[in-house]
C-alpha positions in Angstrom: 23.2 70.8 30.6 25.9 72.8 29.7 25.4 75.9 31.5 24.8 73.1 34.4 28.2 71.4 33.3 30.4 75.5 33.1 28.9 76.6 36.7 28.7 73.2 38.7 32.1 71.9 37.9 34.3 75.3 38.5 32.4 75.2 42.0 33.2 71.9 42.5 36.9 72.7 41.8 36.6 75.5 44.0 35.3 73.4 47.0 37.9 70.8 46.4 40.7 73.4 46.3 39.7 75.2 49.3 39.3 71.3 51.6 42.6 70.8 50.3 43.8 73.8 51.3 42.3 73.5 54.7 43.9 69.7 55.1 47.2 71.2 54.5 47.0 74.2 56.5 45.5 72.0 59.5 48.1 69.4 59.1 51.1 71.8 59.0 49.2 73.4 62.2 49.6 69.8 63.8 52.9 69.2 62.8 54.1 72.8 64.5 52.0 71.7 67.5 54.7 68.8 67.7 57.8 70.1 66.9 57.0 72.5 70.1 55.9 70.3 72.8 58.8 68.0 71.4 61.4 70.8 71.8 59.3 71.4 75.9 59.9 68.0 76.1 63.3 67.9 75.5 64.1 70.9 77.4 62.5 68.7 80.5 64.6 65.8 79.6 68.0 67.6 80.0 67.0 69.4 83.0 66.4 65.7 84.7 69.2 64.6 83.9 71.4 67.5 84.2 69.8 67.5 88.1 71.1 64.1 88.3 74.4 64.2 86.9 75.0 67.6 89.6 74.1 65.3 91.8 76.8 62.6 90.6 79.6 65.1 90.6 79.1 66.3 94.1 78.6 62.7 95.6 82.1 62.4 93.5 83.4 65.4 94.8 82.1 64.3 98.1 80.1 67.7 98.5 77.4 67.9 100.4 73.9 68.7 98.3 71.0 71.1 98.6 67.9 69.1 99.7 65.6 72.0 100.0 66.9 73.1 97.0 66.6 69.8 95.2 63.1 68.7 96.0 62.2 72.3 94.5 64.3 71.5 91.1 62.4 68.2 91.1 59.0 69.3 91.4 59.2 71.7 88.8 60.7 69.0 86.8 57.6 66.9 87.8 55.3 69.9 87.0 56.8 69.4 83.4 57.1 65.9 82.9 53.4 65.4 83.7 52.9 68.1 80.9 55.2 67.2 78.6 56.4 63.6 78.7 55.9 60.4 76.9 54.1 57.6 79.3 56.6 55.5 79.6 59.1 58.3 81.0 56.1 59.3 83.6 55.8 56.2 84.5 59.9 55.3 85.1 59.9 58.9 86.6 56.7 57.7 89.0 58.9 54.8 89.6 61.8 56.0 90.3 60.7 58.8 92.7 58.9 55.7 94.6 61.9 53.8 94.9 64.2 56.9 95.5 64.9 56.2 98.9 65.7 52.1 98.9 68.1 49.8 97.4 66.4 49.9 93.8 66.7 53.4 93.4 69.9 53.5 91.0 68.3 50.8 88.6 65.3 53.1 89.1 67.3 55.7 87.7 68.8 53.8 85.1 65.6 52.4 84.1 64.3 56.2 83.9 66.9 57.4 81.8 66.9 54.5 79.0 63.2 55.7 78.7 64.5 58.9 78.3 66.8 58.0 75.5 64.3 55.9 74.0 61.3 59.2 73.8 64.2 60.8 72.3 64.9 59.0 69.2 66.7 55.9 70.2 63.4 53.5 70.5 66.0 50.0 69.7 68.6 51.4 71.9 70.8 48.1 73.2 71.8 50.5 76.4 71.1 48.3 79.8 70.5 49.5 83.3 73.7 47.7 84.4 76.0 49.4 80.9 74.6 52.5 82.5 74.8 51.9 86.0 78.9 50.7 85.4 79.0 53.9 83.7 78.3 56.0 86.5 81.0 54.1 88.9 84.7 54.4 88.6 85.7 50.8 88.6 83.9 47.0 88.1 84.9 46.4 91.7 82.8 49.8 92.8 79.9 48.2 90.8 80.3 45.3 92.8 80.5 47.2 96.2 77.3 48.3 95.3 76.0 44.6 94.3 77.4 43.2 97.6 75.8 46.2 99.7 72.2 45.3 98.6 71.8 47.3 95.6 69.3 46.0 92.7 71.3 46.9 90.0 69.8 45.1 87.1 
């Protein structure tokens, strides 16, 4: 009983130690996992919206924009967020790309980027589509220019 009591328990130790080990070794493994495709997915966030906002300065500017060269930015955005991003951003992204080219495409937008902002850390953020949407115009009366002219703005 004893020599049963000064082999089996040592072992037992050992086999304890070394699941223990392999727990903490797989869960740091996990958590590195994360940290990267969170970093990816951030890198895809700011490209969006740094698309968009180019976009907003030269409609400001009064520039005219790349199409050819946009649709390529946007599909290898696309490529990305498919890869990378949370469901609800795919989705608003899938949403927004549908409604791109109608009245509801700037609350489209707006709805795209508050899931944007929500993936990134702000889950209770109190930002709305239209405290975004006035944002993006110079003055309350452009905002409702835009109402007036058929835009759903939120």
């Amino acid at each position: 009983m004893e020599l049963f009591s000064q082999i089996v328990i040592p072992m037992l130790l050992l086999i304890l130690g070394g699941i223990g080990w392999l727990y903490r070794h797989e869960k740091e493994r996990r958590h590195q996992i994360e940290k990267q495709l969170s970093d990816r997915k951030y890198d895809v966030y700011i490209k969006l919206l740094t698309v968009f906002f180019d976009i907003l300065k030269q409609v400001k500017k009064g520039q005219p924009t790349n199409a050819l060269k946009l649709i390529d930015k946007m599909l290898d955005i696309k490529k990305e967020l498919i890869i990378f991003g949370n469901d609800k951003v795919l989705f608003a992204f899938f949403k927004w790309e549908k409604e791109s080219q109608t009245k509801s495409n700037l609350k489209a937008l707006a709805e795209l980027i508050i899931e944007v902002r929500k993936d990134m850390g702000n889950p209770k953020t109190s930002v709305s589509t239209k405290d975004f949407l006035k944002s993006l115009v110079s003055t309350d009366n452009d905002y409702k220019e835009l109402k007036e002219q058929g835009y759903e703005l939120g």
